[in-house]
C-alpha positions in Angstrom: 98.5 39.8 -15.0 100.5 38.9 -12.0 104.2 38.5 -12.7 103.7 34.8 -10.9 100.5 33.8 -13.6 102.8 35.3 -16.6 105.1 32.5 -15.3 102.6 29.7 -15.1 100.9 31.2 -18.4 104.4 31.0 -20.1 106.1 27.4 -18.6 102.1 26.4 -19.6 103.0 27.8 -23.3 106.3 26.0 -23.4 105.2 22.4 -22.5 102.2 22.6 -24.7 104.4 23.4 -27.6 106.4 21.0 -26.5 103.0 18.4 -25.9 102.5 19.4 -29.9 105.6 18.2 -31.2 104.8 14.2 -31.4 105.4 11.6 -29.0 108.7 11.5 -28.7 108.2 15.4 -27.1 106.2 13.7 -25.0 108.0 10.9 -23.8 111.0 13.4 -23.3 109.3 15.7 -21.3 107.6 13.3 -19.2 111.1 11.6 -18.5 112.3 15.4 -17.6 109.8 14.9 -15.1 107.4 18.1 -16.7 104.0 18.2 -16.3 101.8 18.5 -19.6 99.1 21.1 -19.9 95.6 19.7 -20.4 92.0 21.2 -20.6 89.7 20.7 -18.2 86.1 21.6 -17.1 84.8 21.3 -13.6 82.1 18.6 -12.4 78.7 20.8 -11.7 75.1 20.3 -11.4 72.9 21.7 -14.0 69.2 22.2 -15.0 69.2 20.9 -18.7 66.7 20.7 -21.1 66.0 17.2 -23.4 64.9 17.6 -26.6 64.1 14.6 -28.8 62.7 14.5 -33.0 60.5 12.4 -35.0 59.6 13.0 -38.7 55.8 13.9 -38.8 52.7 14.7 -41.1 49.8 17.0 -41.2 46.6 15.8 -41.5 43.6 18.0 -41.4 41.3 17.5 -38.0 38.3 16.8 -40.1 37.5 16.3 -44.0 34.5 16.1 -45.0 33.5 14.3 -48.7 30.4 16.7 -50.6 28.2 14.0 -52.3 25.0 14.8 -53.9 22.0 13.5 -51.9 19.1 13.9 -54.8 19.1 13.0 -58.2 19.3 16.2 -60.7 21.4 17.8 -62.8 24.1 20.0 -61.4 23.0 23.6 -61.5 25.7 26.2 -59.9 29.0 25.7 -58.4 28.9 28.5 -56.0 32.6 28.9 -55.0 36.2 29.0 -56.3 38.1 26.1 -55.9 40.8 25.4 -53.3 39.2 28.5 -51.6 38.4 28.8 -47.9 34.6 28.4 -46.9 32.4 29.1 -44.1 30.3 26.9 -42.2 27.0 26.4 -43.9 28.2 28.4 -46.9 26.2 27.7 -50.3 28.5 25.5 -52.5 26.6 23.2 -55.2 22.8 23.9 -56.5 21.1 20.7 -58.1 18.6 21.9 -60.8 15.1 21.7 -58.3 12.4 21.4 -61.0 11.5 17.7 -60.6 12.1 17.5 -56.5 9.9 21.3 -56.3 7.2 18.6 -58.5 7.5 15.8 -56.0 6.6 18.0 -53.3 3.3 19.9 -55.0 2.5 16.5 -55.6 2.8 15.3 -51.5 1.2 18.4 -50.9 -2.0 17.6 -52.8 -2.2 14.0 -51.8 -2.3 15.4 -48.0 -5.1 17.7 -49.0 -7.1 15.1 -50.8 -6.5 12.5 -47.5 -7.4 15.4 -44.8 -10.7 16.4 -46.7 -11.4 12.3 -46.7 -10.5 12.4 -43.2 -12.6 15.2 -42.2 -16.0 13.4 -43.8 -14.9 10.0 -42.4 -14.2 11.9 -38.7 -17.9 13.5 -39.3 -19.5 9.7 -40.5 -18.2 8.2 -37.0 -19.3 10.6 -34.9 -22.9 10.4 -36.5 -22.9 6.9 -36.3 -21.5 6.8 -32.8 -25.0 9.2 -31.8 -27.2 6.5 -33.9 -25.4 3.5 -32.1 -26.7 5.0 -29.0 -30.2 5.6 -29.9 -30.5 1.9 -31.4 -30.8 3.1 -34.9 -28.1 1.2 -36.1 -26.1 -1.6 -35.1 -22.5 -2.2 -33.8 -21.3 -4.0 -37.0 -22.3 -0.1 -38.9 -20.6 2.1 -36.3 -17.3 -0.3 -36.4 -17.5 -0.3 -40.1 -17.3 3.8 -39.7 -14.8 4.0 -37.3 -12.6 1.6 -39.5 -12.9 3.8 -42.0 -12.1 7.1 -39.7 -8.9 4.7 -38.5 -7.6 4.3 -42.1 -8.0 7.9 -43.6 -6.5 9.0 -40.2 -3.0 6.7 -41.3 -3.3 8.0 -44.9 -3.1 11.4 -43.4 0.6 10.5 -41.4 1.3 8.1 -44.5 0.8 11.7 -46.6 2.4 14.0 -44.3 5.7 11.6 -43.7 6.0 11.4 -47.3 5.5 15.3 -47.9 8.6 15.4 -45.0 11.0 13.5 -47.2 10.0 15.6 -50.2 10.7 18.9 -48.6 13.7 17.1 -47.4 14.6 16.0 -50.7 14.2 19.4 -51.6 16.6 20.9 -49.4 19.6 18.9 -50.2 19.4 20.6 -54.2 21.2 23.4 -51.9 24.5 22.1 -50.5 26.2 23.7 -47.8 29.5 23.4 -46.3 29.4 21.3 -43.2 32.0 22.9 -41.6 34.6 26.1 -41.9 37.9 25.0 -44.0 39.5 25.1 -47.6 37.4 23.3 -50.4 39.4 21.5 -53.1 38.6 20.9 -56.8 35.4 20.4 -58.2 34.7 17.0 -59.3 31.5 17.4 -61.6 31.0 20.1 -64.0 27.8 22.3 -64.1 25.2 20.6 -66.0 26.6 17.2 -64.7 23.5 14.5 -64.0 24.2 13.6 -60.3 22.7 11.0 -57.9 21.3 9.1 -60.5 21.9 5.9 -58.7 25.0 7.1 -56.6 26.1 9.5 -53.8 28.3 11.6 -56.6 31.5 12.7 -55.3 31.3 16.3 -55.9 34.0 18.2 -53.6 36.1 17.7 -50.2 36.3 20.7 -47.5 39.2 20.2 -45.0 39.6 22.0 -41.5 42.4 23.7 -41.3 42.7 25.7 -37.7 43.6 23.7 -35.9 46.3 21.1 -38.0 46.7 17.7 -36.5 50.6 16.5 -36.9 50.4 12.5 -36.6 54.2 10.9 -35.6 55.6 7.4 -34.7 57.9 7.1 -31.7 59.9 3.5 -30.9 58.9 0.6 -28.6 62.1 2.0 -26.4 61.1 5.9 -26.4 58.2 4.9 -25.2 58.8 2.9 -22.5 61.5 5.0 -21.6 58.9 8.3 -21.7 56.6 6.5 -19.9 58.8 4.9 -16.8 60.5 8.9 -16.7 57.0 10.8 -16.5 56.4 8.2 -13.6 59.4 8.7 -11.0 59.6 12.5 -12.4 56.3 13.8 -12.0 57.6 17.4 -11.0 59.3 17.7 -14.6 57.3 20.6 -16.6 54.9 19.7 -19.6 56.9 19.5 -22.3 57.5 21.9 -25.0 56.4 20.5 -28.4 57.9 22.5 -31.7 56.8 21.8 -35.2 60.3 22.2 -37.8 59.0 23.1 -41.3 60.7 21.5 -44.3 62.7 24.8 -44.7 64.4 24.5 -41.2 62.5 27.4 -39.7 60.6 26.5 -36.4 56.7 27.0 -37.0 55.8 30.1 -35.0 52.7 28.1 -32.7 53.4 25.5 -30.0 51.7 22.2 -29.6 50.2 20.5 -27.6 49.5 16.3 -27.3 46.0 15.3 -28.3 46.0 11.5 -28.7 48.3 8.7 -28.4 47.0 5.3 -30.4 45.9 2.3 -27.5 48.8 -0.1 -28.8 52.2 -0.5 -30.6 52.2 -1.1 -34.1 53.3 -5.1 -34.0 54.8 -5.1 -37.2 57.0 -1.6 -36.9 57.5 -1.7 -33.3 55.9 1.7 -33.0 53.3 3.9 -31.4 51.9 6.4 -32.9 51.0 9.8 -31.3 49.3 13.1 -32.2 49.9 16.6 -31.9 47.7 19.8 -32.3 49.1 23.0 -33.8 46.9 26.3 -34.2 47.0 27.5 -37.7 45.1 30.9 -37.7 47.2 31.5 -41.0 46.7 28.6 -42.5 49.9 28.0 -43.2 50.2 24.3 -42.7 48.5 22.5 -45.1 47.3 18.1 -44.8 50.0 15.9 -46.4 53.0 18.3 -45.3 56.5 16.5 -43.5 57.8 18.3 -40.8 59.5 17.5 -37.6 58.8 17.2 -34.1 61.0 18.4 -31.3 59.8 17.9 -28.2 61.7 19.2 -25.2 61.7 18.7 -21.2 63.3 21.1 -18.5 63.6 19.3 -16.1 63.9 21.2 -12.6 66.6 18.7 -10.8 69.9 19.6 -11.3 71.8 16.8 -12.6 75.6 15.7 -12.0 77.1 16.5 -15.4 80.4 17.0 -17.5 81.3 17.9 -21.2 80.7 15.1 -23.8 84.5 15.2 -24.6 85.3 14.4 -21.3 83.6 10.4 -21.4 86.2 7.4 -22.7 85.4 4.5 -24.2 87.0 1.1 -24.1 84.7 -2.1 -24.8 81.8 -0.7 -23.5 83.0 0.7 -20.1 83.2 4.7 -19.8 85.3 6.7 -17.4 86.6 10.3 -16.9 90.5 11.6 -16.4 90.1 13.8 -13.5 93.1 15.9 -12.0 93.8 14.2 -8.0 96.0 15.6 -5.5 99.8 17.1 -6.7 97.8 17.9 -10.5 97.8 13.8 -11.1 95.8 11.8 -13.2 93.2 9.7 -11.8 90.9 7.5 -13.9 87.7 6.9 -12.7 84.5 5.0 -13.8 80.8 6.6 -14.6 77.6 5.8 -15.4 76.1 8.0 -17.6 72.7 9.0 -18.6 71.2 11.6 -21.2 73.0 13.4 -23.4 71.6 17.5 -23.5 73.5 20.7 -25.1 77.1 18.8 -25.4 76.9 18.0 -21.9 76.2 14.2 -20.7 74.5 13.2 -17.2 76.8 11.3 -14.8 74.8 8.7 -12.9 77.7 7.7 -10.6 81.8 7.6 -10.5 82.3 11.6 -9.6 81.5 14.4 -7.4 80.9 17.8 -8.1 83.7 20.3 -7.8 86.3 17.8 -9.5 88.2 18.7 -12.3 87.5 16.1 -15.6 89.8 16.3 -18.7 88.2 17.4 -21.7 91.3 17.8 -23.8 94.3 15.7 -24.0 93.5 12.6 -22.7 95.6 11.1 -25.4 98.7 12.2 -24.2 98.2 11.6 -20.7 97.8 8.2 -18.3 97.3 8.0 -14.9 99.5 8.7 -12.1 100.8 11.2 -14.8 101.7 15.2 -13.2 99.5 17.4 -15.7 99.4 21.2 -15.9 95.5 21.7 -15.6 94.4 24.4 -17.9 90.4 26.1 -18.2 89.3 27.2 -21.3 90.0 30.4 -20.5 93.4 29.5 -19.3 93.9 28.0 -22.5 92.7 30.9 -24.6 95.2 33.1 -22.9 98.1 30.8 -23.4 97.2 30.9 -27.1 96.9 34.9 -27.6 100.2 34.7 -25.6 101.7 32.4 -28.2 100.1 34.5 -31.0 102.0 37.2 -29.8 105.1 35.7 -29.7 
């Protein structure tokens, strides 16, 4: 260190100490004419990030309720509860006996109607040749072909009704509609089932992917909404799921719906977000937050937070003028983002803002400005002492 820095490091040391003693140090030292050290951080422009939270909840992308869809008892639960399931996996058997009857029976009936039918087809087109020939008369051919008519709509009539047996028979299998985790069993085996009644007898959930639903304010939104507008350049934003425990979930999200309105009575609108889960590790019904975050790729006019004053509403900055004095000057700020806050107006890059000391200082006042650097120096000086 330069023998002319130890100075200003040292006379720096002295009137800080001095600075720490109370007021009346101050007031002396200020009538001494000595300039008090104070911390300060230069006016730059920076690329910052936002970041924002809501609470949120999981909810599964689709759940499907099981219901039995024929009457019978309940022959076979074919899988272990709250276990995962593949698509079309076999989960309940109904006992088929009686549906397995039902169809024999549609199956004869068709028979019987299709020999009738054969005979009545046979009739007409005898009748049809005689009709021809004079042998017989119009009223005996329609008479025939009425008869072919009818056996012909038994035959459908037989063969739609054999359909919904065969039907009725597949749904004693149950299979999972879709891939997910199946919860409890609601009916035990041997249970009577769809007597009279879908029964309830299981729910399968997706879980890859897990939809995370949240609710942001009238005012985020607007403000959201009038930003992605006159900042169309600003990346997509990165969306982070916070688990209960504080870690950060290992996927990103991404947006998948936002709801048409706001909520009248909560002044809200509710969005959605989509997380993969290939571990299925998130599970419906779970709280967690969301962080979503913008880089923006402006650089934006920006000082420390401790820098901004307060009085009734107006904000301003201590920055050091010409000679090392005090100037106060007025801002407008903007966002807040990694302990630094956006100046809208009131200072120009390159100027040095107080972010220490503006307690002890006014304006017009003669101040030692000090870095943080500057000021860690002074105190490993001091330490030494």
């Amino acid at each position: 260190m330069s023998s002319r820095l130890s100075c200003i490091v040292l006379m720096s040391l002295f009137l800080f100490a001095l600075a720490g003693c109370g007021s009346d140090s101050e007031q002396k030292a200020a009538q001494e004419g000595q300039a008090l050290p104070v911390t300060v951080a230069k006016v730059e422009k920076r690329k910052l990030e936002f970041s924002n939270e809501w609470v949120g909840q999981t909810r599964a992308k689709d759940s499907v309720e099981i219901r039995a869809r024929v009457s019978g008892f309940l022959k076979e639960i074919a899988f272990k509860e709250g276990s995962d399931v593949e698509k079309d996996q076999l989960l309940f058997v109904i006992d088929p006996k009686d549906v397995a009857q039902a169809v024999r029976e549609a199956e004869a009936l068709l028979q019987k109607d299709k020999a009738a039918l054969t005979l009545a087809v046979k009739d007409e087109h005898r009748f049809r040749t005689l009709l021809k020939q004079d042998a017989v008369s119009q009223e005996e051919y329609d008479s025939k072909l009425a008869d072919m008519k009818q056996l012909q709509a038994a035959v459908d009539q037989s063969k739609a009704t054999l359909d919904d047996r065969k039907l009725q028979l597949s749904y004693t299998e149950i299979r999972s509609p879709l891939a997910g985790r199946i919860g409890k069993a609601q009916v035990k085996a041997g249970s009577l089932v769809g007597d009279g009644e879908n029964t309830l007898l299981a729910t399968v959930s997706s879980i890859d992917p897990m939809y995370v639903n949240f609710s942001i304010s009238e005012a985020d939104y607007v403000r959201y909404a009038r930003r992605n507008k006159e900042r169309p350049d600003e990346d997509n934003p990165e969306i982070e799921l916070i688990l209960v425990d504080g870690d950060t979930y290992g996927h990103p999200g991404e947006f998948d719906m936002a709801v048409p309105e706001i909520d009248s009575q909560t002044g809200t609108l509710t969005l959605r977000v989509s997380f993969p889960n290939p571990d299925g590790l998130l599970l419906p019904g779970q709280f967690a937050k969301i962080r979503v975050t913008v880089k923006t790729p402006k650089a934006w006019m920006v000082v420390p937070e401790e820098a901004i004053m307060s009085v009734q509403g107006v904000k301003s900055v201590y920055v050091i003028g010409a000679e090392n004095k005090v100037e106060q000057k007025n801002v407008e700020t903007g966002q807040h983002s990694e302990g630094l806050v956006v100046i809208k107006k009131g200072l120009e890059e390159g100027q040095a803002a107080v972010v220490q000391g503006q307690q002890k200082v006014r304006p017009g006042m003669k101040v030692t400005p000090l870095t943080a650097e500057q000021l860690r120096q002074l105190r490993e000086q001091q330490a030494k002492k």
